[in-house]
N, C-alpha and C positions, 0 to 999 in steps of 0.2 A: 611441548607436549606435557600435559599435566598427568599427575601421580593415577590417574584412574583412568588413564588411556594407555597403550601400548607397554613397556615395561610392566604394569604392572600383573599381565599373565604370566611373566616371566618370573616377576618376583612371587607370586603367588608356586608359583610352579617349585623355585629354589626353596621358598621358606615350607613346602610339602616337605623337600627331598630332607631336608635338615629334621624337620620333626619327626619324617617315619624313619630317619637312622636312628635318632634316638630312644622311638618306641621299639626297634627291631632290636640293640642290644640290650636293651633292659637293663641300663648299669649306668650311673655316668658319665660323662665323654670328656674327655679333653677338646678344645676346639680343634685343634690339627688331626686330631683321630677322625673326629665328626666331619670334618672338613673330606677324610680320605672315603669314609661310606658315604655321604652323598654326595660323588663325585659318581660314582656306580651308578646312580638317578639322574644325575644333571652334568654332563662332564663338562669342563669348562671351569664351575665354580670355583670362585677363590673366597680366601679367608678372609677378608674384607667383609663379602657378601654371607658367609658364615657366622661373623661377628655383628653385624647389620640383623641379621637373622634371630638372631639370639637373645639379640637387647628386645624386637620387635616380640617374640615369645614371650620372653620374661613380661613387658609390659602387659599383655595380655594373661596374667597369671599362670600358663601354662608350661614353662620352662621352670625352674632355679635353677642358683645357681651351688655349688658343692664347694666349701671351705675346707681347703684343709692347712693348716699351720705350716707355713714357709714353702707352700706350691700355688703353683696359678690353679684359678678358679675351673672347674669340669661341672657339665651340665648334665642337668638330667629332669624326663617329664615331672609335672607334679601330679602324683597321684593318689598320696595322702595329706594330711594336715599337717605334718612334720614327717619328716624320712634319717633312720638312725644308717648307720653304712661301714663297710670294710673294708678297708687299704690293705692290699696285698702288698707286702713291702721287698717282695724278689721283683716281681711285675710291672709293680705300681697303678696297678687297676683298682680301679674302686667298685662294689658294689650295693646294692639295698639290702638291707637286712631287716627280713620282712617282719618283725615283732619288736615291740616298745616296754619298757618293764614298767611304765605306765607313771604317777603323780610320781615327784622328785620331791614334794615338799619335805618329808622327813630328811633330808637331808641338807635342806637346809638349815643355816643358822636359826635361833629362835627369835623370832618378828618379821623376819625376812619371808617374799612373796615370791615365789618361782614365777615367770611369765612364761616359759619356755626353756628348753635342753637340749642339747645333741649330742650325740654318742656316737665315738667312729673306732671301732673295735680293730685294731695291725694284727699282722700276722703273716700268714700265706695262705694264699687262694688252693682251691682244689686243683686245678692244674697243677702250681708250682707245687704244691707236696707231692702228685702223684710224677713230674717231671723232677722231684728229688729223689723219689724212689727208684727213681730207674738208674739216677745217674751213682746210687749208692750201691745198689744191683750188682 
């Protein structure tokens, strides 16, 4: 059976369920998160097929992937030209932060080209403050 018969409604079907979980939280995903919302679409799927999923997005421009310094990779749609973001670090969610403070050049050294920047702002997310409030209470 070749890739454009049988399987691939199915794969077509899985790799929906993956992108509208990602478009439905609006935040980056972990794969085994993304893995648990669309499994609510598609039950059955496994991280394999998530992962499969993900590389197939990304090559089509419409995934990246979310770096953060000594954790595995979380995903999320591309909907700008570059995306800045914020690690809740009680939680550890990530999400977009929808403003850029715009050219970096001044900051850099003198001769030096900026090609690109990212900015990933810690802290705690609105939940975890308003769930340390309570628990301060």
């Amino acid at each position: 059976m070749s890739p454009a018969t049988g399987p691939a409604l199915r794969s077509t079907r899985q790799r929906e369920a993956v992108r509208v979980s990602l478009e439905a939280a609006g935040r980056p995903m972990a794969p085994q998160e993304l893995l648990a919302a669309a499994q609510s679409r598609v039950p059955g799927l496994g991280i394999a097929t998530v992962y499969r999923h993900l590389k197939s997005l990304q090559a089509d421009a419409l995934v990246r992937a979310v770096e953060l310094p000594g954790q595995a990779a979380r995903y999320e749609l591309v909907r700008h030209a570059h995306q800045h973001h914020f690690h809740c670090e009680v939680c550890d969610r990530v999400f977009p932060v929808l403003a850029c403070p715009g050219s970096m050049e001044r900051l850099a050294p003198a001769g030096f080209t900026v090609e690109r920047h990212d900015i990933t702002l810690h802290g705690r997310c609105a939940d975890c403050v308003q769930a340390g409030a309570k628990v301060s209470a």
